[in-house]
C-alpha positions in Angstrom: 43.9 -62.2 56.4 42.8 -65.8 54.9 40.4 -66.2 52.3 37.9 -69.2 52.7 37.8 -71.6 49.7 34.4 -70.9 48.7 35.6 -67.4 48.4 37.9 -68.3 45.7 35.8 -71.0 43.8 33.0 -68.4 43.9 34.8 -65.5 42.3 36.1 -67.9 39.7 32.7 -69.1 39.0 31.2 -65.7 39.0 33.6 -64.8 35.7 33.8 -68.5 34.3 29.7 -69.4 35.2 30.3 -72.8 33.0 33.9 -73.6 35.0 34.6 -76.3 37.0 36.4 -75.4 39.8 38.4 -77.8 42.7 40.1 -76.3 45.3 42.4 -77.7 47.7 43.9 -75.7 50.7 48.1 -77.1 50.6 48.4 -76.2 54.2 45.3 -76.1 56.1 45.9 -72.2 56.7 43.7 -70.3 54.0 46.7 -68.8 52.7 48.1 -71.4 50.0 45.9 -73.4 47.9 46.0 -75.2 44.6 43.2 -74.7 41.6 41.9 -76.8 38.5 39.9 -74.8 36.6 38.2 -76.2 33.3 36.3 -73.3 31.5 35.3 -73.1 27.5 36.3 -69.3 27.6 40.0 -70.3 28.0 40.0 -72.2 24.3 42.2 -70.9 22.1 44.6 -69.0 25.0 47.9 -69.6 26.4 48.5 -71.0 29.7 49.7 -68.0 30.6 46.5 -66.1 29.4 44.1 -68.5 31.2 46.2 -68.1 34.7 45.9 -64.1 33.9 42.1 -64.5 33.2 42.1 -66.1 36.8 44.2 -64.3 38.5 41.7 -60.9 36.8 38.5 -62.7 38.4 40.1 -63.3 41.8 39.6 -59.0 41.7 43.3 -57.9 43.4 43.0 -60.2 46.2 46.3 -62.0 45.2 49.0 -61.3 47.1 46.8 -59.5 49.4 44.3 -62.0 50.9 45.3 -65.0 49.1 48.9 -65.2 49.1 49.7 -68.3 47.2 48.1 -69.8 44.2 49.0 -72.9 42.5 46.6 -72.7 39.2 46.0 -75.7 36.5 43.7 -74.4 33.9 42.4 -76.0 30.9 39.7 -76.0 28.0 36.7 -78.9 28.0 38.0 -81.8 25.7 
């Protein structure tokens, strides 16, 4: 089962509400996308802590619904 863009930017917004979120489906088949997120809670974390704060407001549905997520994530300048 795909899962819609706004699905994802959504979710991500509802944990990040001050994110900025772009999302771009690699394929055109809901499955594989690519996300830049820019949120102040991820100042001060690894890379690998901000993907896991992600993957943790995306709720399970990786692996599941969304199976492939390519995630650039950042602090505000």
């Amino acid at each position: 089962m795909a899962m819609a863009a706004t699905e994802i930017e959504q979710m991500i917004k509802e944990a990040f509400p001050d994110a900025t979120v772009e999302i771009q489906d690699l394929r055109g088949d809901g499955d594989h996308y690519a996300a830049i997120v820019t949120s102040s809670a991820f100042k001060g974390k690894s890379r690998v802590q901000q993907h896991q704060m992600v993957y943790a407001a995306l709720k399970g549905k990786m692996g599941g619904q969304l199976h492939a997520l390519a995630l650039t994530t950042s602090a505000p300048a």
